[in-house]
C-alpha positions in Angstrom: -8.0 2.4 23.9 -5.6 5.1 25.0 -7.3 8.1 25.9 -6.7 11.0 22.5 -6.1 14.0 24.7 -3.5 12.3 26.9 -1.0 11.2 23.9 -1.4 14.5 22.7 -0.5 16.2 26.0 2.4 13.3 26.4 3.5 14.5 22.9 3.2 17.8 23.3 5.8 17.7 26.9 7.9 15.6 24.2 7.9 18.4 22.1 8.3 20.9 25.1 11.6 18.8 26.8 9.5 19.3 30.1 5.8 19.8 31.8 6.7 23.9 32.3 6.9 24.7 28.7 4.5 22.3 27.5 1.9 23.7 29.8 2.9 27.6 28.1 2.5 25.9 24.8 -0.6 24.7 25.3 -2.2 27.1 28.3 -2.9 24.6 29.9 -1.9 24.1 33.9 1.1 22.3 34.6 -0.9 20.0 37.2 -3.3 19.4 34.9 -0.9 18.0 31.6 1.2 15.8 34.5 -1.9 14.4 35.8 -3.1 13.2 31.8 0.3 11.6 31.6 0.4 9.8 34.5 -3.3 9.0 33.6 -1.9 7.5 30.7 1.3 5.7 31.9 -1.4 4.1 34.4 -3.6 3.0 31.6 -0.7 1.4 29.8 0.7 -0.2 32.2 4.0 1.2 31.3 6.5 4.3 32.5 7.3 6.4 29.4 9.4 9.3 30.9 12.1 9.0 33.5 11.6 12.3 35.8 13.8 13.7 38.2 14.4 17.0 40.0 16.7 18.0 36.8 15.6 16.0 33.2 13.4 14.4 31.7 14.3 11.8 28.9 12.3 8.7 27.2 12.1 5.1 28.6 12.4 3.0 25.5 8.8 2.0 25.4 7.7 5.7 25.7 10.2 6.6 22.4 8.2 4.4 20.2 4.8 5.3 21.6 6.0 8.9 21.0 6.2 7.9 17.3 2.6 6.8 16.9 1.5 10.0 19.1 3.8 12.1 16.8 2.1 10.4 13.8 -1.2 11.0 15.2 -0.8 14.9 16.0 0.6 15.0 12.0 -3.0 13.4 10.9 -5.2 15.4 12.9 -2.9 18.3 11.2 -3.5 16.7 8.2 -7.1 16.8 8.5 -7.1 20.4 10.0 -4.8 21.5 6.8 -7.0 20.0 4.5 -9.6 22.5 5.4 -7.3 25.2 5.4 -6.0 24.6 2.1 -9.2 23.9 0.4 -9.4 27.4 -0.9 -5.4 28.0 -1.6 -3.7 24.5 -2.0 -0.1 24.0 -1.3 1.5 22.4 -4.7 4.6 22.7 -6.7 8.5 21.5 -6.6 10.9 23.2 -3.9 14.4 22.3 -4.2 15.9 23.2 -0.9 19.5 23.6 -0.3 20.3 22.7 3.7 23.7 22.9 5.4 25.8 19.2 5.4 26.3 20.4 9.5 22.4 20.0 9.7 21.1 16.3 11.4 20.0 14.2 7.9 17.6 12.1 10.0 16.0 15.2 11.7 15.8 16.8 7.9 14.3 13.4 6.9 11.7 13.3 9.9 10.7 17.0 8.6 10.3 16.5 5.3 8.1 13.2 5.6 6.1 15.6 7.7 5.7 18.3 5.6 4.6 15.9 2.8 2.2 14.3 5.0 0.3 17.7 5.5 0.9 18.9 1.9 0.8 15.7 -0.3 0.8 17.8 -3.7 4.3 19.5 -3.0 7.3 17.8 -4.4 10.5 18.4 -2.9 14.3 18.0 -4.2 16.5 18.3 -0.8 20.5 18.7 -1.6 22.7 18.8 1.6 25.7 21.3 0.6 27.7 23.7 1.9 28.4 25.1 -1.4 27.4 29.4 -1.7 24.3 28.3 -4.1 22.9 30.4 -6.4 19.1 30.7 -5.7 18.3 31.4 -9.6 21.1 30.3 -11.6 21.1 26.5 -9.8 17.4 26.5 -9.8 17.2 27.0 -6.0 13.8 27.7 -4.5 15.2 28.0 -0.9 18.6 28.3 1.1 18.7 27.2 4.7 21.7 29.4 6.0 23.6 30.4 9.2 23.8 34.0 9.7 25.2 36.6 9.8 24.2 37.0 6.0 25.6 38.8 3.1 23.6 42.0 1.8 21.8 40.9 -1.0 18.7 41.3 -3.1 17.5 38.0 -1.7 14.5 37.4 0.9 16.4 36.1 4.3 13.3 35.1 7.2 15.2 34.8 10.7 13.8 31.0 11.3 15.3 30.2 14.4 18.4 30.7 16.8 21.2 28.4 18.5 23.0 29.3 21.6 26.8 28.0 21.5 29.0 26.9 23.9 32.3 25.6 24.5 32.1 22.3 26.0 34.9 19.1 26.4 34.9 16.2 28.3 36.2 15.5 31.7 39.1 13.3 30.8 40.5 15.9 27.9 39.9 18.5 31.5 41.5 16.5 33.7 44.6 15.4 31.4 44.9 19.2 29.9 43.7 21.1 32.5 40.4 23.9 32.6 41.4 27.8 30.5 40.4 30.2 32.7 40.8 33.3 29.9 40.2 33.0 26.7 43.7 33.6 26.0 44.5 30.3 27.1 42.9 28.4 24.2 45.1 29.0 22.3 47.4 25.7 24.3 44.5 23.9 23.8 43.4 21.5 21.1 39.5 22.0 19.3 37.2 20.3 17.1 36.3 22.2 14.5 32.6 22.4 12.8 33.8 22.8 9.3 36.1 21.8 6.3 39.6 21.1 6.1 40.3 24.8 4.8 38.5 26.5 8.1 40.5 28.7 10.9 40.9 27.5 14.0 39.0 30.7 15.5 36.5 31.1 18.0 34.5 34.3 18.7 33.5 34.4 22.4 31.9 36.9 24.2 29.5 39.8 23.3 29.4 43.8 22.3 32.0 45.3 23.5 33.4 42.3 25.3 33.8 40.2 22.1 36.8 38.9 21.1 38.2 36.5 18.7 40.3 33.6 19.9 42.6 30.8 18.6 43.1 26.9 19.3 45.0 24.6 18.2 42.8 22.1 15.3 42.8 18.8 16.2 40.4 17.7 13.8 37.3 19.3 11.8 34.6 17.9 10.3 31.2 18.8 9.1 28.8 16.9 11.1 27.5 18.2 14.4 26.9 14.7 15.5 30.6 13.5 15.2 31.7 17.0 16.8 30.2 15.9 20.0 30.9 12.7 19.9 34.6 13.5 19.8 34.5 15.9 22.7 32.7 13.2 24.5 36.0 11.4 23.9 38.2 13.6 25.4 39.8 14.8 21.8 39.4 18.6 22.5 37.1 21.5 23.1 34.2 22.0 20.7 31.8 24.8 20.2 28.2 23.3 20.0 24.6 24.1 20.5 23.3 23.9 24.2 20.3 22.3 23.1 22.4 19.9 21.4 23.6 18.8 24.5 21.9 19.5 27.0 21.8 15.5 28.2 25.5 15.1 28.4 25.9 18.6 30.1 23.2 17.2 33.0 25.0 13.9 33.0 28.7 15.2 33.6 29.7 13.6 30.2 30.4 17.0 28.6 31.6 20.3 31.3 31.0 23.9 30.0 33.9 25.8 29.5 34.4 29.6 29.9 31.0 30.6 30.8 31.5 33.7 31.8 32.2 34.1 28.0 29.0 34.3 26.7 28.8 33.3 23.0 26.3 35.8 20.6 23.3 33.2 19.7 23.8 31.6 15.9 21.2 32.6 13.6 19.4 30.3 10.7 17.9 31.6 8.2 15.8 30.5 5.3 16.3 32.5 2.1 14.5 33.0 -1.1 15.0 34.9 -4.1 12.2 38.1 -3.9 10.9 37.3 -7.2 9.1 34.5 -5.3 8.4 35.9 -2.1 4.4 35.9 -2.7 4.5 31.9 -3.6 3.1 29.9 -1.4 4.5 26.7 -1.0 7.7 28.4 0.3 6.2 30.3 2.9 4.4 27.4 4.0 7.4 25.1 4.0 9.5 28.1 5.8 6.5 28.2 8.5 6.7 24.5 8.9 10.4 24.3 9.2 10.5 26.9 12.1 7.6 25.9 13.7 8.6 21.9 13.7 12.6 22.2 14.0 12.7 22.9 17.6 10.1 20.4 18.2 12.4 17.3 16.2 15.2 18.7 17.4 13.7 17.6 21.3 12.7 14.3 20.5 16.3 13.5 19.0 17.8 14.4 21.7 15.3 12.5 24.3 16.2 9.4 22.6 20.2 9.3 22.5 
């Protein structure tokens, strides 16, 4: 039988996108969560990371065991929460409104968590971009990119994204590298957004900031597919760095203008204040920026 402690350590670098972190998550030496996965590769009989002096990623076999470890760290959660909550149980409906832009299978491997550890709580998840009304449309929470609107609404800072401008080496090669931020504006982009969005950048930061134009050569709501077109040399696209940080290591995406420092993209989860004391939305808010970062890893380990 595998040893317990070892999936968990191999989940929890997983989790971590490297030993370094994982060993500041858990406090545990670096030498010490390396040596429990090797441990357990050896007991396997199988590799289930690929190292190198630069990334880390999943061997196929070690994707699916990570499911089963994943599963296993939500049960002994599970188990944990069920003695945390026997005192204060987590029930009710949230209907949750979450950005179209946002990954639906990472959304879906959330939520099948969250129900795991809170069977009793029913949720209604609508993926929109639309300005919904928290009360009138019966709203419980709003996922939201910031900056935010002044508001009598409850906005909790759940995590942040750092941008960058990325494209691939054919579109560099055919088009050539800007080398200002003026230049752009010859260039084509890939838009994160609708039809009726404006090709406009903002790079830089303070004082430095400025606001900059490119030609649209097509948008569309779906991280995902923004990448994937950069990838094929259709233009530059402004992404998260942790959304590609493979391609960016494998030379299938270059950074553009980094000197041009983007300001970080806040996410926020809002809630109207005549239910800021319930407590099936602050748990769900805790889970979703506790767990986001993690799901966010493994997705990208596995492309």
């Amino acid at each position: 039988m595998p040893d317990l402690n070892g999936m968990m350590l191999f989940a929890a670098v997983v989790r971590a996108k490297g030993f370094s972190q994982a060993a500041r998550d858990t406090g545990l030496p670096k030498s010490t969560i390396s040596r429990k996965v090797a441990q357990l590769e050896e007991q396997l009989g199988v590799r289930l990371l690929q190292r190198d002096t630069r990334n880390l990623s999943l061997t196929q076999v070690g994707a699916l065991f990570y499911q089963h470890c994943d599963s296993i760290s939500h049960e002994i959660e599970a188990a944990k929460a069920t003695i945390e909550n026997t005192h204060n149980d987590v029930s009710g409906s949230l209907r949750i409104a979450i950005p179209v832009s946002f990954s639906q299978e990472l959304i879906a491997n959330l939520a099948s968590g969250f129900m795991r550890l809170y069977p009793n709580v029913t949720l209604d998840i609508q993926f929109t971009d639309n300005d919904v009304g928290l009360v009138g449309e019966g709203y419980d929470i709003a996922i939201k990119y910031g900056p935010l609107q002044s508001s009598d609404l409850v906005a909790r800072l759940l995590f942040e994204r750092q941008p960058i401008l990325v494209a691939g080496p054919g579109y560099l090669k055919t088009n050539g590298t800007p080398a200002t931020p003026a230049e752009l504006s010859n260039h084509k982009g890939i838009m994160l957004g609708s039809s009726r969005s404006v090709p406009i950048w903002p790079l830089g930061k303070g004082s430095r900031k400025t606001m900059v134009s490119f030609q649209k050569k097509v948008s569309v709501n779906s991280t995902t597919m923004v990448k994937k077109l950069a990838m094929d040399d259709f233009g530059i696209a402004m992404i998260s760095n942790t959304s590609c940080k493979k391609e960016l290591a494998n030379g299938t995406l270059i950074p553009i203008l980094q000197e041009w420092p983007i300001e970080a993209t806040k996410i926020y989860g809002v809630y109207s204040s005549r239910r800021q004391l319930a407590t099936n939305i602050s748990t769900f808010l805790d889970f979703f920026a506790k767990r986001f970062s993690s799901q966010e890893s493994l997705q990208i380990l596995m492309n």
